[in-house]
C-alpha positions as CSV (number, residue, x, y, z in Angstrom):
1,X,5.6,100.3,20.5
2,X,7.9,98.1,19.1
3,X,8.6,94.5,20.7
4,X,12.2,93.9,21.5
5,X,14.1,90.3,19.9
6,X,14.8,89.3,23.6
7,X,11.6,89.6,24.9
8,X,9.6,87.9,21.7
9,X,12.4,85.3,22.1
10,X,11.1,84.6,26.0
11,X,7.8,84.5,25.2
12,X,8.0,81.8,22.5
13,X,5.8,79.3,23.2
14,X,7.2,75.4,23.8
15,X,5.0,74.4,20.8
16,X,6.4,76.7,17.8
17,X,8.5,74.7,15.3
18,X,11.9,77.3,15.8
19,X,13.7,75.2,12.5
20,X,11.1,77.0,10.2
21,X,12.5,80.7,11.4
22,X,16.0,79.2,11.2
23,X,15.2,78.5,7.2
24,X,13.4,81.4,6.2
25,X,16.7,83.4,7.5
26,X,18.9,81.1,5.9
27,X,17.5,81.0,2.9
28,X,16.7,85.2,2.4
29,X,20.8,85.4,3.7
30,X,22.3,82.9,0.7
31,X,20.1,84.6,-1.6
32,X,22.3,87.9,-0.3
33,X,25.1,86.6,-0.6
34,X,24.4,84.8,-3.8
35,X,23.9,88.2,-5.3
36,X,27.0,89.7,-4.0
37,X,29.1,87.2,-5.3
38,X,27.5,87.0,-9.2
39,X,28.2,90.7,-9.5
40,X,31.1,91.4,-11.6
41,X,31.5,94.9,-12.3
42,X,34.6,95.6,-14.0
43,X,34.9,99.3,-15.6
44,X,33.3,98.0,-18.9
45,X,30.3,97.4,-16.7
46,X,28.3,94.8,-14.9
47,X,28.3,90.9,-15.8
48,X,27.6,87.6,-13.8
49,X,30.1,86.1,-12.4
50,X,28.7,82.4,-13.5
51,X,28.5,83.2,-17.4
52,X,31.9,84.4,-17.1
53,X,33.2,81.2,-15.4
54,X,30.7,78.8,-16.7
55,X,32.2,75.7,-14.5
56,X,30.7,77.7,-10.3
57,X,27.1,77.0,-12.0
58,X,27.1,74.0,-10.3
59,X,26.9,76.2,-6.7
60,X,23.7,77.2,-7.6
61,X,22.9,73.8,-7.0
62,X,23.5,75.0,-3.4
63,X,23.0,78.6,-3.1
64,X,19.7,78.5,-4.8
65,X,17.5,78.1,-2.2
66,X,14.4,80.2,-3.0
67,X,12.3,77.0,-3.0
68,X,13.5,76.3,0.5
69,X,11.7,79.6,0.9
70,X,8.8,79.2,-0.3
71,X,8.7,75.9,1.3
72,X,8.8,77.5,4.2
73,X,6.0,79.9,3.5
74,X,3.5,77.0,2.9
75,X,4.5,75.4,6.4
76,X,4.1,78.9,7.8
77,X,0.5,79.7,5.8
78,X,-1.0,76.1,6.8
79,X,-0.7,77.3,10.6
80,X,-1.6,81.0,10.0
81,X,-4.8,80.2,8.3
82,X,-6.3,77.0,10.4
83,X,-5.4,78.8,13.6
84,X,-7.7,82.4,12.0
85,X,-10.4,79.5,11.3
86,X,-10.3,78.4,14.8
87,X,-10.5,81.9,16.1
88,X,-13.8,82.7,14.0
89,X,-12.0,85.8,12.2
90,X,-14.9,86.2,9.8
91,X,-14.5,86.5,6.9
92,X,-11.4,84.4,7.8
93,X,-10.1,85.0,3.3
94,X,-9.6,88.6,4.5
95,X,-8.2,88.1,8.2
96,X,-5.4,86.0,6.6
97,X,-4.4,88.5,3.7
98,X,-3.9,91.2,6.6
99,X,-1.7,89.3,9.0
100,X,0.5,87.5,6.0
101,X,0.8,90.8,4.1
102,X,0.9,93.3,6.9
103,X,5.2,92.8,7.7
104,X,5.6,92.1,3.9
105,X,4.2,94.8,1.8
106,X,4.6,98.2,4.3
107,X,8.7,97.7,4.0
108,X,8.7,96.6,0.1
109,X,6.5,99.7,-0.1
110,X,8.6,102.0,1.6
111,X,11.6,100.4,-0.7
112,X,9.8,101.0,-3.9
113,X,9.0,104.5,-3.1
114,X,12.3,105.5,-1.6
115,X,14.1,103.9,-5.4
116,X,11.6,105.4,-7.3
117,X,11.8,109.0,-6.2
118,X,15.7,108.9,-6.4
119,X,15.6,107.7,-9.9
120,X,13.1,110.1,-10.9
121,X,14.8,112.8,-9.7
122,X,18.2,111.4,-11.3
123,X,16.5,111.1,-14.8
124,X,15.1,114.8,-14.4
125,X,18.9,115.6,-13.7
126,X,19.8,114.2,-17.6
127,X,22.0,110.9,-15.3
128,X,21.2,107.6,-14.9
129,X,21.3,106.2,-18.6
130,X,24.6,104.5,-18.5
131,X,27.1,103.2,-16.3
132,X,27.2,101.9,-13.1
133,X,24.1,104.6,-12.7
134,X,21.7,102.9,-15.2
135,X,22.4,99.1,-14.4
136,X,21.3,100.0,-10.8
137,X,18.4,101.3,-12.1
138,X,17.2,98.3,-14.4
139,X,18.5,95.9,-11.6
140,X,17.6,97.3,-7.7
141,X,13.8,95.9,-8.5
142,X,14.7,92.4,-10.4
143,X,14.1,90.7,-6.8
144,X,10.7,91.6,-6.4
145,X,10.1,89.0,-8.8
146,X,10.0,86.5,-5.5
147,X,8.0,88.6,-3.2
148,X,5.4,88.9,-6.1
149,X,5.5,84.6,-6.4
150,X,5.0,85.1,-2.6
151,X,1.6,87.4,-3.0
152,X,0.3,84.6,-5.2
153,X,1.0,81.9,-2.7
154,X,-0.3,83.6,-0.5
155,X,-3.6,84.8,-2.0
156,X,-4.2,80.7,-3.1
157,X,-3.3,79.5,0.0
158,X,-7.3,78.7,1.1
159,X,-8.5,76.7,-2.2
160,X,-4.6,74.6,-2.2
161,X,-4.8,73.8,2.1
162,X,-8.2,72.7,1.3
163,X,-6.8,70.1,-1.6
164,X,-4.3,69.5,0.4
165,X,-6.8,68.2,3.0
166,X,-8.9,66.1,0.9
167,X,-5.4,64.4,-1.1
168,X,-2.7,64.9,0.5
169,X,0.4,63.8,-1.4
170,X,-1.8,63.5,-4.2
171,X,-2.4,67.3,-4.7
172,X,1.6,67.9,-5.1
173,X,1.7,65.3,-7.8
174,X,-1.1,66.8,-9.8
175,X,1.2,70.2,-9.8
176,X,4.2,68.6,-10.3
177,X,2.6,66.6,-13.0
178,X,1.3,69.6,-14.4
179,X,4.6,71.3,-14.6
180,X,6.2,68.4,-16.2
181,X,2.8,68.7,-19.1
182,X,3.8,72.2,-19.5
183,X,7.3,71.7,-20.3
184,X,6.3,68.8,-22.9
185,X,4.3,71.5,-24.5
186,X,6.9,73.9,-24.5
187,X,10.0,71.8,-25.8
188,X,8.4,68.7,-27.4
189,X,5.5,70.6,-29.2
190,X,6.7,74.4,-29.4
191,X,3.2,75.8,-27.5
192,X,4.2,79.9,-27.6
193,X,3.1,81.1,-24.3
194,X,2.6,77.4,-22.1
195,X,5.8,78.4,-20.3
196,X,4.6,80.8,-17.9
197,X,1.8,78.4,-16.8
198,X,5.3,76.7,-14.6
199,X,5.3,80.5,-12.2
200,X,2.5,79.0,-10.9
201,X,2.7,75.0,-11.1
202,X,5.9,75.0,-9.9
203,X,6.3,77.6,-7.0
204,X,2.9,76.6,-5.7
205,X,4.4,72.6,-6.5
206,X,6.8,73.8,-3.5
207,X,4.3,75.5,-1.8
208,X,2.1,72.8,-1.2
209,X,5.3,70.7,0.1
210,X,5.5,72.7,3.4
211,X,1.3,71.8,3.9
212,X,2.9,68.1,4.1
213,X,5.5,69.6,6.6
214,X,2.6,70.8,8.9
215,X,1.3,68.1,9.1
216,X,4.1,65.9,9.7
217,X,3.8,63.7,6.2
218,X,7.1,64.2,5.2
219,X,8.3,61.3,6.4
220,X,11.3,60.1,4.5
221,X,13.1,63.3,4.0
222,X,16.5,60.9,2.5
223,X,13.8,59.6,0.0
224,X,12.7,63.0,-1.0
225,X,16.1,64.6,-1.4
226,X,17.7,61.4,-3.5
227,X,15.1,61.4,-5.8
228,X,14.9,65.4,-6.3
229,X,18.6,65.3,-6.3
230,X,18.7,62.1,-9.2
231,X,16.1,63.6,-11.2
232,X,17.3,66.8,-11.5
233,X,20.9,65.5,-12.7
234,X,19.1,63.4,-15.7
235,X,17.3,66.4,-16.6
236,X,20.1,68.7,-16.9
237,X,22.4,65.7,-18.5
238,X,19.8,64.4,-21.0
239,X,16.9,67.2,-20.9
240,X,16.9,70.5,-22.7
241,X,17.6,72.2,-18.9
242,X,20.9,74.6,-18.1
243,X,22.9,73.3,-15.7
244,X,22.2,76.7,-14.0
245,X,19.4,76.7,-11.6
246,X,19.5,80.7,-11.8
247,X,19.1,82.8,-14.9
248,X,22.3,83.5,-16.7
249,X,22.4,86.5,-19.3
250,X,21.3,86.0,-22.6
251,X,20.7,82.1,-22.2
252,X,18.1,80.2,-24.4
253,X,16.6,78.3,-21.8
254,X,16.4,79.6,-17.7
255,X,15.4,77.3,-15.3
256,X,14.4,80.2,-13.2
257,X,12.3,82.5,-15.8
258,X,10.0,80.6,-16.1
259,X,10.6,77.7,-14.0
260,X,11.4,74.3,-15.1
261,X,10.8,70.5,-14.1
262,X,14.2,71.1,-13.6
263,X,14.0,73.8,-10.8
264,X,11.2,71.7,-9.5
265,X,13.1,68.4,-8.9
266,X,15.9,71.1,-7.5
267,X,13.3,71.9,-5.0
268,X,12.4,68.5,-3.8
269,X,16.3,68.0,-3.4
270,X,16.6,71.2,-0.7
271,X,13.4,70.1,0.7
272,X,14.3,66.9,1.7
273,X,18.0,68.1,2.7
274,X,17.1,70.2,5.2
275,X,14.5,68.3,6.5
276,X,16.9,65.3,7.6
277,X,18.7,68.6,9.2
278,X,16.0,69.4,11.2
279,X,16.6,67.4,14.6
280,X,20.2,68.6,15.1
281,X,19.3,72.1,14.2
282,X,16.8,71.6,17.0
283,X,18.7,70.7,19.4
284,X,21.1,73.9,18.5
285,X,18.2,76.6,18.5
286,X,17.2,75.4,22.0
287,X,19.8,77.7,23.2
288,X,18.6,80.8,24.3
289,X,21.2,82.8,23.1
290,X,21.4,81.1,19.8
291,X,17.5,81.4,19.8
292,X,17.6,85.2,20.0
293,X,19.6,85.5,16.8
294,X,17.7,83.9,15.1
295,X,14.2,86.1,16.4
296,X,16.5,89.4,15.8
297,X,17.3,88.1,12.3
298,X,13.9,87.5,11.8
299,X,12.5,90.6,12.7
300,X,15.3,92.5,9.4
301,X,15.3,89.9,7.0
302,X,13.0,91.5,4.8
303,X,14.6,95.0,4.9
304,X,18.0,93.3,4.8
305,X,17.0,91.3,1.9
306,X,15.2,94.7,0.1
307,X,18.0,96.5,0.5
308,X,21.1,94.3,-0.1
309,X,21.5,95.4,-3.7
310,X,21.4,99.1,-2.9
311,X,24.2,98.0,-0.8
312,X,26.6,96.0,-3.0
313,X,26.2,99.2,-6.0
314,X,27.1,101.5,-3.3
315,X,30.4,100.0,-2.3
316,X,31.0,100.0,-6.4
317,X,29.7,103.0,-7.1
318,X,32.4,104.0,-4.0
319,X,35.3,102.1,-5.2
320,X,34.9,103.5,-9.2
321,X,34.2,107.3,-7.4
322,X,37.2,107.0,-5.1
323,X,39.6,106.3,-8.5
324,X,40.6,102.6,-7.2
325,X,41.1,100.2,-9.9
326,X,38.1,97.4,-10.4
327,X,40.4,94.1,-11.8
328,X,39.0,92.6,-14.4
329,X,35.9,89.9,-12.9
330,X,37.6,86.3,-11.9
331,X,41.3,86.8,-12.0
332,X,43.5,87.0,-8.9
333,X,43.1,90.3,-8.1
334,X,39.5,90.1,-8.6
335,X,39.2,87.3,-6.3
336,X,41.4,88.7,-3.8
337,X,38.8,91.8,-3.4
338,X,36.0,90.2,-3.1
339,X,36.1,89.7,0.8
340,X,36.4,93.1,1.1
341,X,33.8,94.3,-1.1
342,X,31.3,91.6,1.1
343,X,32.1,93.1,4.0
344,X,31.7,96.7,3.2
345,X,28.4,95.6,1.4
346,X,27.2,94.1,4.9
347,X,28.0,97.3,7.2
348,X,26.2,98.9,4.3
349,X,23.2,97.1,4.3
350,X,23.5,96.9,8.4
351,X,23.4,101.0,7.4
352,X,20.4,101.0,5.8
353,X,18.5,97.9,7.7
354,X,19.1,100.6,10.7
355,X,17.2,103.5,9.5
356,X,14.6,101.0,7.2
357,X,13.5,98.0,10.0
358,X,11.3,100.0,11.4
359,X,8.6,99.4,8.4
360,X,9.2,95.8,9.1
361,X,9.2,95.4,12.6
362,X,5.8,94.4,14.0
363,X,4.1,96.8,16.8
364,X,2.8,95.5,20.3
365,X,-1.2,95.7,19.5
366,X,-3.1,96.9,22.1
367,X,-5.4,95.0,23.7
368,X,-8.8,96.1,23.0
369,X,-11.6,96.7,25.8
370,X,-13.1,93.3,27.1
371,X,-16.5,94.4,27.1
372,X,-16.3,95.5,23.5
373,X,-18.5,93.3,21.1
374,X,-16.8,91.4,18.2
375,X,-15.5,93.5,15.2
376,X,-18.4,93.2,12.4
377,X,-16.9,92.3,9.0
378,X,-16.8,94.8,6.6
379,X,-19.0,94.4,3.4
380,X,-17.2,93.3,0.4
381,X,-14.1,92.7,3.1
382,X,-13.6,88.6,0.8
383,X,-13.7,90.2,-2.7
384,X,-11.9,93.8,-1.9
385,X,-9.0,91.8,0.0
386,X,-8.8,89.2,-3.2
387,X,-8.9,92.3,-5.6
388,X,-6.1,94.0,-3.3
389,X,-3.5,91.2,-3.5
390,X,-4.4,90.8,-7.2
391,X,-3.5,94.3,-8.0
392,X,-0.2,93.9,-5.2
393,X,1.3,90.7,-7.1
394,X,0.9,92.2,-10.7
395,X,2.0,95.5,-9.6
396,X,5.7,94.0,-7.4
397,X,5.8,91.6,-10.5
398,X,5.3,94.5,-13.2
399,X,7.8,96.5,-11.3
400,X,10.3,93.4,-10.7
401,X,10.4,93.6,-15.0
402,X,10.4,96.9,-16.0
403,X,12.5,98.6,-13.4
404,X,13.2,102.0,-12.7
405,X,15.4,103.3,-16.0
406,X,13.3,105.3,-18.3
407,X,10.5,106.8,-15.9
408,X,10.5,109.7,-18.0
409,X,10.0,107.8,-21.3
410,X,6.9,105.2,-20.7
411,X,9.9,102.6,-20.7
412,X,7.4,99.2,-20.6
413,X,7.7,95.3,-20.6
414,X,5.1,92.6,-21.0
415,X,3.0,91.2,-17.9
416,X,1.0,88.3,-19.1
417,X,0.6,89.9,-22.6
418,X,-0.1,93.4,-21.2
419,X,2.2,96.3,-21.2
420,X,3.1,98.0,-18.0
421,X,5.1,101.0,-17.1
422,X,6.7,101.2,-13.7
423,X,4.8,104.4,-12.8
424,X,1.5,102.0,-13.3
425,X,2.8,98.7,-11.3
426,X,3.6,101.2,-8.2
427,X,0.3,102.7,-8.4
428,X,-1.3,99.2,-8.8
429,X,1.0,98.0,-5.6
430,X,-0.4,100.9,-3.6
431,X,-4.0,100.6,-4.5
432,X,-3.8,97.0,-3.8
433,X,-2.3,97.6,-0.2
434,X,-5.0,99.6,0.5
435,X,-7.9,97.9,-0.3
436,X,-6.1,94.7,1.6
437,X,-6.1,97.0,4.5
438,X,-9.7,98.4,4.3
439,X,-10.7,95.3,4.4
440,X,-10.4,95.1,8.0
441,X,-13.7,94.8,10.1
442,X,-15.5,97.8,10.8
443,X,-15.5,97.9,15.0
444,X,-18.5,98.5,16.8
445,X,-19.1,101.8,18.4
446,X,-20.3,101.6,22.0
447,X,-22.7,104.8,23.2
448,X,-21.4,106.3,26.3
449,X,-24.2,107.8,28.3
C-alpha cells in the first residue's frame, strides 16, 4: 500500500526542517530544465546550446545547482544515520545503506533496464547508429553520473559524520584544501591522473557542508556565499577554470568532469544563498496547501528527474518524424519554439512519471507483531552492504560513461583505469542492489505450538 502526498503531508511532524525537501526539489527541477534548454538539435544533429552562444554560460552560475543537492543530501544523511544509532539498528553501517538506497536505486533500476532492453532490441534491428537515434543512446544515461557521486556519499557518510564530530569546520577545510592540492598538481605540475582525486574531494567538500547545516553551524550564510561567490570570479578571471560551471563539448578544461576549485567555491556560493533564503521560505511552506506540493513533488522527483531526457528526445524525435522544420539552434525561430517544446517535454515526462512513480514511491510497512523479538543481524550484513554499494556506484558510474550505443559491439570507456562495457556496469548495479538488500536482518522465527 502506497501512502498518499496528503496524508504524509498531515502527519509531518512540527520538528522536520520542510526547507531541505523544498531544495532537493528545486534543485532536481533546474537540473530538468537546465537540460531542456542546452539541447539544440537542429537536423545536422545535437549541440549545446552554451557552446553555441558562448556569452548564457554565465546562467550556469545559476542553474547549476547539483551542489545545492548534494548539500542537501549531507543534511539529510547526518539525521538518517544518528537517529538508526539511537534506535540500536545493529549493525547500524547496513540499516543506513537500506533506508538511503531503498527509494534511490529500485527506480534508477527499473530506468536502466527499461533503456537498455529498447536499445538492444534497436541495435538487433540494424537502427540506432546515427541520428537523433544514436545520440539518445550515448546520452539517456550521462546523468547517472550524479546518482553514482550520490552512492559514494552515501556509502562514506559514517567515517566523514564522525570527522565531522570531532572538527567541525575543520574537516571541510581539510577537503577543500585537498581539492585545491589536487588542482596545483594537475595545472602547476602536470600530475596525469590527480584530477579525478577532486570526484571525491570536492562533492564530499559539499557534502560535509550540510553536517554543518544539521547542526546549526552555518551561521553566517552572507559570509559563506560572498566569499564562494568572490573566489570563484578570481578563479575563472585569473585561474585556468572555464567560465562554465557545466561541461561544454570538446573543452580543455571542465569544471564539472572532474570537478574543480572552481566548482567548489561555486558550491559554497549556492550554499550560503539559499541558506539566508531559508526563513522566508519557511514561513511559505507552512501552508498546508503549499506544503503538499512540495511532499507530492517529493515523492516523483527521482522518476521525473530519470526520465526527463527520454522526454525532451521524444518531443524531437516527434517534431523531425511529423516533417516540421527544426530552425537552426539560437535564432528567432529557434527561440520562439522553445516554450513549446518545454511544455510538450513536461506532459511527456508527467506521461512517463505516471506509469514509472510507482518504483519510487515508498510502501506503508507493516507493523510487525509486538511480541516478536528483535530482528538478529545477518552475518557479514557490514561488509556485504559496503561491497553492495561499491559494486552499485561503479556500476551507475560505468553506465553514466559508456552508455547504451554499441551493446552489440563491447563498445567500452575507462573507470578509474579499468575498461567497462555497459552490459557489465548493469550487472555490477544489480548485484550490488542485492547484496545491499540481503543485508537485512534475518527475523526470528517464533514456534507456534
Amino acid at each position: 500500500m502506497t501512502v498518499s502526498a496528503r496524508d504524509t503531508a498531515a502527519a509531518t511532524p512540527a520538528s522536520r526542517d520542510r526547507y531541505v525537501d523544498l531544495l532537493r526539489v528545486a534543485s532536481l527541477g533546474a537540473v530538468v530544465l537546465g537540460h531542456w534548454l542546452m539541447a539544440a538539435v537542429s537536423g545536422d544533429g545535437m549541440g549545446n546550446l552554451l557552446a553555441l552562444v558562448p556569452g548564457l554560460q554565465v546562467v550556469t552560475w545559476v542553474l547549476q545547482v547539483m551542489p545545492v543537492f548534494f548539500f542537501v543530501g549531507g543534511f539529510s544523511h547526518a539525521l538518517s544515520y544518528r537517529s538508526l544509532a539511537r534506535r540500536g539498528d545493529r549493525p547500524v553501517y547496513a540499516a543506513f545503506l537500506r533506508a538511503r538506497l531503498r527509494r534511490l536505486l529500485r527506480p534508477t533500476l527499473v530506468f536502466v533496464l527499461v533503456w537498455a532492453a529498447a536499445a538492444l532490441a534497436v541495435q538487433l534491428a540494424g537502427l540506432g547508429g546515427g541520428g537523433l537515434g544514436g545520440a539518445a543512446l550515448r546520452l539517456v544515461t550521462q546523468p547517472l553520473w550524479f546518482i553514482g557521486i550520490y552512492l559514494a556519499m552515501v556509502a562514506f557518510t559514517p567515517p566523514l559524520l564522525r570527522l565531522h564530530e570531532r572538527w567541525g569546520w575543520a574537516a571541510f577545510a581539510g577537503l577543500a584544501a585537498a581539492a585545491a592540492a589536487v588542482d596545483v598538481l594537475r595545472f602547476a605540475f602536470g600530475v596525469p591522473y590527480a584530477e579525478f582525486l577532486n570526484f571525491a574531494f570536492v562533492w564530499l567538500a559539499v557534502h560535509q557542508l550540510g553536517f554543518l547545516r544539521a547542526d546549526g553551524r552555518i551561521r553566517r550564510p552572507a559570509a559563506l556565499a560572498a566569499a564562494g561567490l568572490g573566489a570563484a570570479v578570481l578563479l575563472v578571471a585569473y585561474g585556468p577554470y572555464p567560465l562554465s560551471m557545466v561541461g561544454m563539448p570538446g573543452e580543455k578544461v571542465s569544471n564539472m568532469a572532474p570537478p574543480t576549485l572552481a566548482l567548489l567555491a561555486h558550491g559554497l556560493w549556492l550554499v550560503g544563498a539559499v541558506q539566508l533564503l531559508s526563513r522566508p521560505a519557511g514561513a511559505w511552506l507552512a501552508r498546508p496547501r503549499v506544503w503538499r506540493g512540495v511532499v507530492a513533488a517529493n515523492g516523483i522527483a527521482m522518476t521525473a528527474f530519470l526520465w526527463h531526457l527520454t522526454a525532451m528526445l521524444g518531443v524531437y524525435g516527434a517534431q523531425l518524424a511529423l516533417g516540421i522544420a527544426l530552425p537552426e539552434p539560437a535564432t528567432a525561430a529557434w527561440w520562439a519554439q522553445v516554450p513549446v517544446r518545454i511544455l510538450l517535454a513536461a506532459a511527456l515526462t508527467a506521461v512517463l512519471v505516471a506509469f514509472f512513480r510507482r518504483f519510487e514511491a515508498p510502501g506503508a510497512p507493516a507493523p510487525a507483531p509486538a511480541a516478536d523479538p528483535a530482528p538478529a543481524p545477518a552475518p557479514g550484513s557490514g561488509p556485504r552492504a559496503a561491497l553492495g554499494i561499491t559494486l552499485c556506484l561503479l556500476g551507475i558510474l560505468g553506465l553514466s560513461m559508456t552508455g547504451l550505443g554499441g551493446l552489440l559491439e563491447g563498445h567500452s570507456a575507462t573507470l578509474i583505469a579499468l575498461p567497462v562495457t555497459a552490459p557489465v556496469a548493469i550487472g555490477m548495479a544489480l548485484g550490488g542492489w542485492l547484496l545491499v538488500e540481503r543485508s537485512a536482518p534475518a527475523r526470528r522465527v517464533r514456534l507456534r505450538g
